[in-house]
C-alpha positions in Angstrom: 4.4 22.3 12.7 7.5 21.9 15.5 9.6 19.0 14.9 8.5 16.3 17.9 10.6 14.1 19.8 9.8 10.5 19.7 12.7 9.1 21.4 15.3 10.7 23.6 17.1 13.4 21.5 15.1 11.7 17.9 12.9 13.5 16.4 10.2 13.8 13.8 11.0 16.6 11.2 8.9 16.1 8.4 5.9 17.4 6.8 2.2 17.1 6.4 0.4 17.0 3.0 -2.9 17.9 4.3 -4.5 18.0 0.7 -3.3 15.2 -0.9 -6.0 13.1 -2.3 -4.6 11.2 -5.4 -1.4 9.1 -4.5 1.4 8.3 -6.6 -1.1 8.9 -9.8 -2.9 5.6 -9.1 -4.1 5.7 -5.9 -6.7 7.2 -3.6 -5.2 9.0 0.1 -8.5 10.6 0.9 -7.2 11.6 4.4 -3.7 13.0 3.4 -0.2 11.8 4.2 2.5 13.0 6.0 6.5 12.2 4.2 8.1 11.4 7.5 11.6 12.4 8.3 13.6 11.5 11.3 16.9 13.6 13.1 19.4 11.9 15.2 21.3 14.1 17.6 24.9 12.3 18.5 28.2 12.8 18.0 27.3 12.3 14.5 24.2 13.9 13.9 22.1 12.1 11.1 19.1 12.9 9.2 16.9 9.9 8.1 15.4 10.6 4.5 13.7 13.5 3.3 10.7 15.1 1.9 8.7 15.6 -1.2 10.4 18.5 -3.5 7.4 20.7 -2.5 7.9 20.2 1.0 11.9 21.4 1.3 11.5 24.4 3.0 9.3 22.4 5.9 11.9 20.4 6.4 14.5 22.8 6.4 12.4 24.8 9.0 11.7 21.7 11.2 15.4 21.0 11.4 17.1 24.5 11.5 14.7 24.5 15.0 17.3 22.0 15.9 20.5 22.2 15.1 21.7 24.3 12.3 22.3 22.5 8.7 25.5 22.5 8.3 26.2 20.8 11.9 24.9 17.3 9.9 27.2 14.8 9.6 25.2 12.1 8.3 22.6 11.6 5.7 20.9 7.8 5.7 18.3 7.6 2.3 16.1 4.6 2.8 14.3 5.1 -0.1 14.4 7.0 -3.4 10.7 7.5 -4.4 10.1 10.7 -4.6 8.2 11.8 -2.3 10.5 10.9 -0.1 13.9 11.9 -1.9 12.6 14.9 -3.8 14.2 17.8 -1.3 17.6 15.6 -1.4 19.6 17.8 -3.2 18.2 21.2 -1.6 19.0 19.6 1.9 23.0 17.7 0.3 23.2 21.8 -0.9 22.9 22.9 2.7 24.2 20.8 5.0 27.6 19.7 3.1 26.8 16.4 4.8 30.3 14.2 5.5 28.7 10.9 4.0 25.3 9.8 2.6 24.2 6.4 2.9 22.3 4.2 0.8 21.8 0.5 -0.7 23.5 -0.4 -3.8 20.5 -0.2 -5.8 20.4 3.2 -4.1 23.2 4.7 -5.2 21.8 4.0 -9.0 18.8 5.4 -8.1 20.6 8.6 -7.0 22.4 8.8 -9.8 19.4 8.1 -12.3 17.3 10.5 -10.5 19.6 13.7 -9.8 22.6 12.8 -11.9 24.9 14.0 -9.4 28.6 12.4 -9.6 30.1 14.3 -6.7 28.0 13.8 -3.6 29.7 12.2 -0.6 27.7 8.6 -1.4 28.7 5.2 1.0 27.0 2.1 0.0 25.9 -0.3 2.9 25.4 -4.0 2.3 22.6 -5.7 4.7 23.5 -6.2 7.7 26.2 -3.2 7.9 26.3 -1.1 10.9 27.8 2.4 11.7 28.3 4.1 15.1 26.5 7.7 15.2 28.1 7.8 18.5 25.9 7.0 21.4 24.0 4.6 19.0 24.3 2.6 16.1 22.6 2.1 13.1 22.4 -1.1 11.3 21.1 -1.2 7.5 18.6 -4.1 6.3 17.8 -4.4 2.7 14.8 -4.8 1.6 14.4 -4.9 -2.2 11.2 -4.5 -3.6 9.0 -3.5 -0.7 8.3 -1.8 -2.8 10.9 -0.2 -4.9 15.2 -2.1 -5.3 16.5 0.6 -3.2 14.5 0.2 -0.3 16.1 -0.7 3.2 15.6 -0.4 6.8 17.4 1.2 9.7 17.5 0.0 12.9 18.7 1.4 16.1 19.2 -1.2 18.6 19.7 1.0 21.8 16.5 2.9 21.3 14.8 -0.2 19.5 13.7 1.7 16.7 13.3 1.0 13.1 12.9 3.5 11.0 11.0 1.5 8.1 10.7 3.3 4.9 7.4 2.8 3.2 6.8 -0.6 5.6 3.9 0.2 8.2 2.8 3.0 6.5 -0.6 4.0 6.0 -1.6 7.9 4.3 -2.9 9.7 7.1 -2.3 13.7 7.1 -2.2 14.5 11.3 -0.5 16.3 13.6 -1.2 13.4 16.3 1.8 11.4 14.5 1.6 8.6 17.3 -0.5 5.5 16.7 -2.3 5.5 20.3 -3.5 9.0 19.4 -5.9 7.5 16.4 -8.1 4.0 16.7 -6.4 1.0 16.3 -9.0 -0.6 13.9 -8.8 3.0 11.8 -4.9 2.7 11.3 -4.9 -0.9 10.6 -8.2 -0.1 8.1 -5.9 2.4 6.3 -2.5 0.0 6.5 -4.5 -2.3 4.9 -5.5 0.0 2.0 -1.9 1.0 1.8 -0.7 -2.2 1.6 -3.0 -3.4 -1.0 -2.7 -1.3 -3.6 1.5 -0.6 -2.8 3.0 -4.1 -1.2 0.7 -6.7 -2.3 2.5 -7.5 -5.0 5.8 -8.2 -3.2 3.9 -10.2 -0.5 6.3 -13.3 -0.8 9.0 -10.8 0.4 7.2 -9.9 2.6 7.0 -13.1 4.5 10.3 -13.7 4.2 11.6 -10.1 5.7 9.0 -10.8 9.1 10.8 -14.4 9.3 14.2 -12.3 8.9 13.4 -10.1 11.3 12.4 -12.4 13.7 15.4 -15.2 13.5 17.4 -11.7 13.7 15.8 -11.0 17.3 15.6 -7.6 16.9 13.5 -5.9 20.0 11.8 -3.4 18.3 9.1 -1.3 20.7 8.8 1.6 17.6 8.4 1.4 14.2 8.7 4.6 12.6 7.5 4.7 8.8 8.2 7.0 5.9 4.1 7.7 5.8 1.4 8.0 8.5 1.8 7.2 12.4 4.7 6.3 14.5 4.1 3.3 15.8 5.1 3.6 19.6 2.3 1.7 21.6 1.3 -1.1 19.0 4.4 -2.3 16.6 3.5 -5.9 17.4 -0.2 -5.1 16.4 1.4 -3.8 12.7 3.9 -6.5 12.6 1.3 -9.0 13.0 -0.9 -7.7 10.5 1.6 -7.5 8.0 1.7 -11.2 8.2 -2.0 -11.8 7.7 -1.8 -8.9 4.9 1.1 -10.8 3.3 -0.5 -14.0 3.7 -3.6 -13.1 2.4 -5.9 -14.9 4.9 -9.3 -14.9 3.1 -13.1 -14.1 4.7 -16.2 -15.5 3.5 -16.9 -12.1 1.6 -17.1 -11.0 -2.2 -16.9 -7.7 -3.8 -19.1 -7.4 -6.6 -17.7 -4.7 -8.7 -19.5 -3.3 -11.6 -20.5 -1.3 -14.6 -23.7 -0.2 -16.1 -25.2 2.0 -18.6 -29.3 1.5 -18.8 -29.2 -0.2 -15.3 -30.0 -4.1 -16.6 -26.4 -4.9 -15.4 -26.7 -3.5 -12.7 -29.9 -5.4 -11.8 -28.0 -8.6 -12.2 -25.6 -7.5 -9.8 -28.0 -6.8 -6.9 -29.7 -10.4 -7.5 -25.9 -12.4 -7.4 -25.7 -9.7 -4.1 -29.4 -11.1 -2.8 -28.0 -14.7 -3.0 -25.0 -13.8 -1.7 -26.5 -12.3 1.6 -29.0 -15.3 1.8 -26.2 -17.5 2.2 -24.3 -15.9 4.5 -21.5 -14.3 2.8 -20.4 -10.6 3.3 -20.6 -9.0 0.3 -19.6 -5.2 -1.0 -21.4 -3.4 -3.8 -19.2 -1.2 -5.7 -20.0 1.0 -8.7 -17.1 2.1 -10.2 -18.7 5.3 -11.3 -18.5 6.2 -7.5 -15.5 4.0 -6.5 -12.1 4.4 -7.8 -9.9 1.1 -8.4 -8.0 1.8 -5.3 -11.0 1.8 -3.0 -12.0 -1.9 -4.5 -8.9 -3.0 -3.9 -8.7 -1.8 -0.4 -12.1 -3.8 0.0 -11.3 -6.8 -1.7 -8.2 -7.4 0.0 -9.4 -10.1 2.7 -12.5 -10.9 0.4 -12.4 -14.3 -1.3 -14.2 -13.6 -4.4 -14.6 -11.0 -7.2 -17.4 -10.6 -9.1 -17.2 -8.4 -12.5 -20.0 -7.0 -13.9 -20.1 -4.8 -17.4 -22.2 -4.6 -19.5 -20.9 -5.5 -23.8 -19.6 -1.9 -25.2 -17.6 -2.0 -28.9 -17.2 -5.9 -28.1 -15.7 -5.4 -24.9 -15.7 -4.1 -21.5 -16.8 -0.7 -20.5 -14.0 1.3 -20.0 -13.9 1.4 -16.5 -13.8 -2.6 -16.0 -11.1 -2.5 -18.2 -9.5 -0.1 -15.9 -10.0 -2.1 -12.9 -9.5 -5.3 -13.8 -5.9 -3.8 -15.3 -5.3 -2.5 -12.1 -6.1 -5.4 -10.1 -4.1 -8.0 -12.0 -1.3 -5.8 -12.0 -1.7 -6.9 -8.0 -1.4 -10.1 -8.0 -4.0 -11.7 -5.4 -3.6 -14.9 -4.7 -5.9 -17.7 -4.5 -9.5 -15.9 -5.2 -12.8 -16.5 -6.3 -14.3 -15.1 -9.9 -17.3 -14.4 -11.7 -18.5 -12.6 -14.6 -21.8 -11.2 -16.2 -23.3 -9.0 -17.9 -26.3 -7.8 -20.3 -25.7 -6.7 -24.2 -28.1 -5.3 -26.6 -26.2 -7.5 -30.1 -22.8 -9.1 -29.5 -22.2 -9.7 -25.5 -18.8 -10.6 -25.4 -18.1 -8.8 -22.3 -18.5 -11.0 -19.6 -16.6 -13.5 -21.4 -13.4 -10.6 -21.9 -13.9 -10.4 -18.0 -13.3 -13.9 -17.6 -10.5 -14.4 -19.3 -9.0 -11.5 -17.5 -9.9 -13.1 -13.9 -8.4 -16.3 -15.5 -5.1 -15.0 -16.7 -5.2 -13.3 -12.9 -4.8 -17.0 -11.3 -8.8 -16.9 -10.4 -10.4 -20.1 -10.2 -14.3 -19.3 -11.6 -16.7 -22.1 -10.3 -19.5 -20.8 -12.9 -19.1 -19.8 -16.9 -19.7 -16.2 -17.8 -23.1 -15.2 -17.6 -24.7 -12.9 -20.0 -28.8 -12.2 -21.0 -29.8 -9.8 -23.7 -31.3 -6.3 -23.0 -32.9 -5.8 -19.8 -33.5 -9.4 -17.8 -36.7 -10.6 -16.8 -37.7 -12.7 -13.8 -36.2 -16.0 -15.4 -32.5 -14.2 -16.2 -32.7 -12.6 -12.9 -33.2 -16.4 -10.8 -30.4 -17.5 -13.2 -27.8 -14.4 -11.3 -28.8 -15.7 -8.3 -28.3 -19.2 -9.2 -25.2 -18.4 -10.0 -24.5 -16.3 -6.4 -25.9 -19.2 -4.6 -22.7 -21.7 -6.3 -20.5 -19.1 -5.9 -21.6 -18.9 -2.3 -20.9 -22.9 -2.1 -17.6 -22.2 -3.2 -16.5 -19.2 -1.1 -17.8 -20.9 1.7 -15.2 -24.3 0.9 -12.6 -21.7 0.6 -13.0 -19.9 3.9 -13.2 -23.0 5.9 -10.8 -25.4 4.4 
């Protein structure tokens, strides 16, 4: 794919990973990604991150059609994941650059990741510029969204920020701007990204958009290290990262379940019946068809969780256990729980859940609820009893 300018003489020069399905090892990209890369031409010509290892020789193709390698001055790494750092020494081995710049917590990232003493490193503190020439670039820190070495770069006279793993969203397209896709299809997939990457770091979050805005940056692009450019609607992705980050709830639940003879599941679709008589939006997910990422991309405006498992060895089945692993790891904020379940001889399941959903900050308005074997019409009014409180509850929530 040709490199593509996206500003007056910057351009995109990194690479599609059309197959990508599993992210990072714990999340799902089920339409690709692209590791975005960004070349400066100035009097000191500067290329902005790199690609994944197994992308070098893209990148090295996408620039050479610009300028040869060795006429770089200026490496900038944002960010030290690798899929984003992984063709850094290939591209330091070719182009000799003059200086590399990087965070603090950057350089000892570098140096834990490639254990190279010798390269031409310059540490920026926040708020540093340098002059490329033409344009500056000044460096904003921004620790732990998601990883210590992350940072910004902005150019104030093309008003671009090139944003590291910020705004992304794992799309795989050669249509790299965002008015070239639906809006409500990016901000879908930002969402997903940001729930199961950022949530987490959500607090920092809030306080980088208040940063940036006391700062008054103008910023009409926002360029991240994954997915679209963001040249027609950066105050549509600034503005959703503050809803993300505050984690403004719906009246919905995601009931999330389990179940080997189908009595658990049973229980589920009566909480679900109550649910939907009262109103709330609801999402049914079997996590034999939906991985952990998927729930969490759903549950992220969703005011309650419900868990559902049947009791297997005295616990959980092993997929719950998975989840629920997963999703406290998280940290959402100010959620709804529930928990049930059927057992054949112990039934200690839904309580495990519970405690789980507990120790995750969830308030539960109703006790664990569990009925032996496969329930009858008097277990199954007892789900929907509880759906119909939990219901009450959600709805105080949403409308407080």
């Amino acid at each position: 794919m040709p490199a593509i300018e996206i500003k007056k003489n910057v351009y995109w020069v990194g690479a599609i990973d059309w197959n990508l399905k599993n992210f990072h090892g714990y999340a799902m990209a089920r339409r690709g990604t692209t590791y975005n890369a960004f070349l400066v031409l100035d009097d000191k010509i500067t290329l902005f991150d790199t690609v994944s290892e197994k992308f070098k020789w893209d990148l090295y193709h996408q620039v050479r059609s610009l300028v040869k390698l060795e006429e770089i001055d200026y490496i900038v790494v944002n960010h030290l994941e690798l899929d984003h750092s992984g063709a850094l020494p290939f591209m330091v081995d070719n182009i000799k650059p003059e200086k590399i710049f990087c965070s603090s917590m950057g350089e000892k990232s570098i140096h834990g990741h490639f254990h190279n003493k010798d390269w031409p490193l310059q540490v920026v503190k926040d708020g540093e510029s340098i002059s490329l020439g033409k344009r500056n670039v000044t460096f904003m820190e921004t620790r732990m969204l998601h990883w210590p070495d992350s940072m910004f770069s902005y150019i104030p006279e093309d008003k671009l920020l090139i944003s590291s793993d910020a705004f992304g969203q794992n799309i795989a397209s050669q249509k790299i701007f965002d008015d070239q896709h639906d809006l409500n299809l990016l901000l879908s997939e930002a969402r997903h990204y940001y729930t199961n990457i950022i949530l987490p770091f959500s607090p920092l979050v809030q306080k980088l958009l208040d940063k940036v805005q006391k700062a008054g940056l103008e910023i009409d692009m926002i360029a991240p290290d994954h997915g679209v450019i963001w040249r027609t609607h950066p105050g549509k992705i600034l503005e959703a990262y503050a809803d993300f980050a505050a984690q403004t709830l719906k009246p919905k639940a995601v009931l999330v379940y389990d179940t080997m003879w189908g009595s658990t599941e049973k229980m589920v679709k009566a909480v679900a019946d109550a649910l939907t008589e009262e109103g709330i939006d609801i999402r049914v997910m079997s996590l034999k068809s939906f991985h952990h990422s998927d729930v969490m991309g759903e549950f992220s405006d969703a005011a309650a969780l419900v868990c559902a498992s049947p009791t297997h060895n005295n616990g959980m089945l092993p997929l719950m256990s998975d989840f629920l692993t997963y999703m406290k790891g998280l940290k959402p904020k100010n959620r709804l729980g529930a928990a049930l379940g059927s057992y054949g001889w112990s039934g200690e399941a839904p309580g495990a859940m519970a405690k789980v959903l507990e120790e995750a900050g969830f308030e539960l308005p109703e006790k664990p609820y569990r009925t032996q074997f496969v329930p009858a019409h008097e277990q199954l009014a007892q789900c929907k009893e509880l759906g119909r409180n939990l219901a009450s509850a959600i709805k105080a929530k949403t409308q407080a």
